[in-house]
Backbone as CSV, one residue per row, in Angstrom:
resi,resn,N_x,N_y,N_z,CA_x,CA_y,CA_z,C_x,C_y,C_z
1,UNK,-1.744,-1.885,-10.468,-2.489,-2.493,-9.387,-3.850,-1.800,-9.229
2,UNK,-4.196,-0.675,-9.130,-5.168,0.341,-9.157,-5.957,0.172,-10.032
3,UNK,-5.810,-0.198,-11.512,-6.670,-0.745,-12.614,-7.210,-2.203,-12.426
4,UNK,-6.294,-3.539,-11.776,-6.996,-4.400,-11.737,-7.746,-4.336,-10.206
5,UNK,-7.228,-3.928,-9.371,-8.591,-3.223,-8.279,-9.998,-2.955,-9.313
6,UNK,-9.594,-2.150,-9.867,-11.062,-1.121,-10.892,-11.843,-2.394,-11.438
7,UNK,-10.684,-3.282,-12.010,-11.576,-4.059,-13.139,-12.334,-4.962,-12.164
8,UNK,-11.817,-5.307,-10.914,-12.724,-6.139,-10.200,-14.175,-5.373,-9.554
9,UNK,-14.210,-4.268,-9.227,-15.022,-3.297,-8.316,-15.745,-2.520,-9.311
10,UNK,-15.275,-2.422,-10.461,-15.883,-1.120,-11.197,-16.209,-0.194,-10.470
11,UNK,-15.240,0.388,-9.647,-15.500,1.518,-9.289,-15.649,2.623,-9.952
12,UNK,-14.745,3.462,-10.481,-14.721,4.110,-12.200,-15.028,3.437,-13.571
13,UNK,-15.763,3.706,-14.254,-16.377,3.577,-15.720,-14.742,2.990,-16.536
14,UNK,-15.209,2.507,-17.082,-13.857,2.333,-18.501,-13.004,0.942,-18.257
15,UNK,-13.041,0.226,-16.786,-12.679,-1.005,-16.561,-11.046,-0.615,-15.912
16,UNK,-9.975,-1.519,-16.598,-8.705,-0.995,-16.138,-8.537,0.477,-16.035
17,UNK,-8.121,0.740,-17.458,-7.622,2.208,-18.007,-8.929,3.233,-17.297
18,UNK,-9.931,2.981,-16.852,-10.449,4.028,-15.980,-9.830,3.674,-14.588
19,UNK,-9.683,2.616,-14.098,-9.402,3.180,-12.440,-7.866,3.648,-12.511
20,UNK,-7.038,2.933,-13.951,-5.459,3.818,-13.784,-5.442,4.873,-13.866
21,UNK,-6.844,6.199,-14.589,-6.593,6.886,-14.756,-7.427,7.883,-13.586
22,UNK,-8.510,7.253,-12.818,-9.325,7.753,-11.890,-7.859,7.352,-10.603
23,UNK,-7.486,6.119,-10.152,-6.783,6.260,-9.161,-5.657,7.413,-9.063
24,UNK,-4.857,7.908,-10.352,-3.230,7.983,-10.099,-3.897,9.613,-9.684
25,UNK,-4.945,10.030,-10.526,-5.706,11.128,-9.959,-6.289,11.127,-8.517
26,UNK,-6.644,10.539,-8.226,-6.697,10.936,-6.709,-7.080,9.416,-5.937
27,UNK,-5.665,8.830,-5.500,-5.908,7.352,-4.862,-6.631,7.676,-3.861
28,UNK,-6.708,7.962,-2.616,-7.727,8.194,-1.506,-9.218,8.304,-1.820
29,UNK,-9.310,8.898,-2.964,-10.939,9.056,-3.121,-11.453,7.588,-3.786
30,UNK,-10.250,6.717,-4.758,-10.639,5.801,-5.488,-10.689,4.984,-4.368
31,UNK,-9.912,4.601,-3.564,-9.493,3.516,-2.544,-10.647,3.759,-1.431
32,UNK,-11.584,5.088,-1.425,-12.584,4.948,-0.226,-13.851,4.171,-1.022
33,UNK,-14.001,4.293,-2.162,-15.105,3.810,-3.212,-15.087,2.255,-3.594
34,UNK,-13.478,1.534,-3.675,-13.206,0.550,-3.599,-13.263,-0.491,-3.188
35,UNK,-12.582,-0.098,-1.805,-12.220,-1.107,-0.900,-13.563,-1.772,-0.155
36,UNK,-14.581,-0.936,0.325,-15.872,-1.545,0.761,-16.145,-2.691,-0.420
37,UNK,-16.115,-2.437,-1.017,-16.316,-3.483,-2.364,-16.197,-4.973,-2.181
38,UNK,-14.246,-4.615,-1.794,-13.440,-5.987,-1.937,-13.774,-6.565,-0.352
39,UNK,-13.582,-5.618,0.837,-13.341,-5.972,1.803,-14.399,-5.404,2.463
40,UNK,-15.787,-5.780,2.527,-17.299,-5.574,3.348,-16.665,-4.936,5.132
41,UNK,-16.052,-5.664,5.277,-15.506,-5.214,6.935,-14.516,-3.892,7.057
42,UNK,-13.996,-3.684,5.831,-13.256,-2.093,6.125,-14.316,-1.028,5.384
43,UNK,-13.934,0.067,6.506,-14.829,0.596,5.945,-14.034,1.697,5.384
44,UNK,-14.834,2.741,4.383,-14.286,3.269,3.337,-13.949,4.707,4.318
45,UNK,-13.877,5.023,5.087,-13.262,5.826,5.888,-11.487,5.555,6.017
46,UNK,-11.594,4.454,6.770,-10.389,3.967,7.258,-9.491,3.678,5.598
47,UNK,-10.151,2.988,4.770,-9.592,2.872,3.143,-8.962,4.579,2.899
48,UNK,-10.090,5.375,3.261,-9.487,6.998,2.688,-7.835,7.385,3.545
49,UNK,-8.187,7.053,5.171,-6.970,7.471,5.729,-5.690,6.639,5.368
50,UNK,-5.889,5.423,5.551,-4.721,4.594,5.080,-3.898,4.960,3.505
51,UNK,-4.890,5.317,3.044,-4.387,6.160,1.147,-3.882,7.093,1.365
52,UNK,-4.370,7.800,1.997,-3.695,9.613,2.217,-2.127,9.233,3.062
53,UNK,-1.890,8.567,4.134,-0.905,8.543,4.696,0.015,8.170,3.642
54,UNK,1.650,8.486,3.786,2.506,8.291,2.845,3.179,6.677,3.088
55,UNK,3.200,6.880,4.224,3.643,5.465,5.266,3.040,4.398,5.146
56,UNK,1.872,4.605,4.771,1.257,3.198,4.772,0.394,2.567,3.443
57,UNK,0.106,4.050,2.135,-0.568,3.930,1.296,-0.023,3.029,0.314
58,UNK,1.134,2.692,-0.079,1.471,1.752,-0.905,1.321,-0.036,-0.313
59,UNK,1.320,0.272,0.887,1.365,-1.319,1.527,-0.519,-1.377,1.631
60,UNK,-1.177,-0.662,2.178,-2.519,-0.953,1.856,-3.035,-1.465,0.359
61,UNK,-2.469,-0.327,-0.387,-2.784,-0.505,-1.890,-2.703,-2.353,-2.144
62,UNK,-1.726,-2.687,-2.168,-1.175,-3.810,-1.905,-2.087,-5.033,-1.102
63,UNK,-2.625,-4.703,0.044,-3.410,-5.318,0.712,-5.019,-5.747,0.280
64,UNK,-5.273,-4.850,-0.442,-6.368,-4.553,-0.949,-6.245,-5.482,-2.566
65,UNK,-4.996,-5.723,-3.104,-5.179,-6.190,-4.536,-4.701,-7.578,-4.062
66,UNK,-4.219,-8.035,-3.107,-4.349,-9.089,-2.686,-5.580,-9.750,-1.938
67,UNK,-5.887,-9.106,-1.389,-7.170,-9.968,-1.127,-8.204,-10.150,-2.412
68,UNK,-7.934,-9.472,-3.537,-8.961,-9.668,-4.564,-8.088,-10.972,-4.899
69,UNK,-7.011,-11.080,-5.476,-6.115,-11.899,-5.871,-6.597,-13.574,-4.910
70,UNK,-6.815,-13.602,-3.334,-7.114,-14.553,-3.088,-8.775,-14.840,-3.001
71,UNK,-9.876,-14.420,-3.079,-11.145,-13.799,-3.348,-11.335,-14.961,-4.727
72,UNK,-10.293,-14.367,-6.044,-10.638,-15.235,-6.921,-9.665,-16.399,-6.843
73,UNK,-8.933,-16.817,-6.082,-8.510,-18.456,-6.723,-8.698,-19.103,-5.375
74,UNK,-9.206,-19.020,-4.379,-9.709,-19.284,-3.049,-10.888,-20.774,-3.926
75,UNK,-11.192,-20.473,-3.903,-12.814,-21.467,-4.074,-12.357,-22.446,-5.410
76,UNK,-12.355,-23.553,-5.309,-11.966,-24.641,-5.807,-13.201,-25.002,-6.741
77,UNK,-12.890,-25.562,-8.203,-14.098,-25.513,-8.830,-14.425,-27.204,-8.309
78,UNK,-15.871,-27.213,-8.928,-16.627,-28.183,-8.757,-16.277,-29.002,-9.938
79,UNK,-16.178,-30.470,-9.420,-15.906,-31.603,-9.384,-17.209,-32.446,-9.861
80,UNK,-17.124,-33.148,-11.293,-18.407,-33.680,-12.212,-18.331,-35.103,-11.692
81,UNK,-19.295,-35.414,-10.919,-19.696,-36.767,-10.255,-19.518,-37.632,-11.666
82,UNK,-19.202,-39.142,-11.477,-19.045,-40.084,-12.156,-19.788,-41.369,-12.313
């Protein structure tokens, strides 16, 4: 999940295999660099605390690769007049 986060944000260099290998190293720092990205209204503060907590960092994680998930199939393509 952390790599296709990356591949959307490029947050870390290298695409997937950099954010799998930048997140599992330190999710809080990847997830404060991130999430402003995906989600303009959270800010990368609140992204850092929600990561660090144990309680809540896997369900954020989660929150965050879903909204990319609806981000791209949200918008309906265009339709070739006849």
């Amino acid at each position: 999940v952390i790599g296709d986060i990356n591949s959307k944000t490029q947050t870390c260099p290298c695409g997937f295999v950099g954010g799998c290998t930048c997140g599992c190293c330190c999710m809080p720092c990847f997830m404060f660099g991130a999430t402003p990205k995906v989600m303009p209204d959270e800010t990368g503060l609140r992204a850092l605390c929600c990561s660090c907590m144990p309680c809540t960092s896997c369900c954020y994680l989660e929150q965050v690769y879903r909204e990319i998930v609806i981000i791209k199939g949200s918008s309906p393509s265009q339709m070739e007049m006849k």
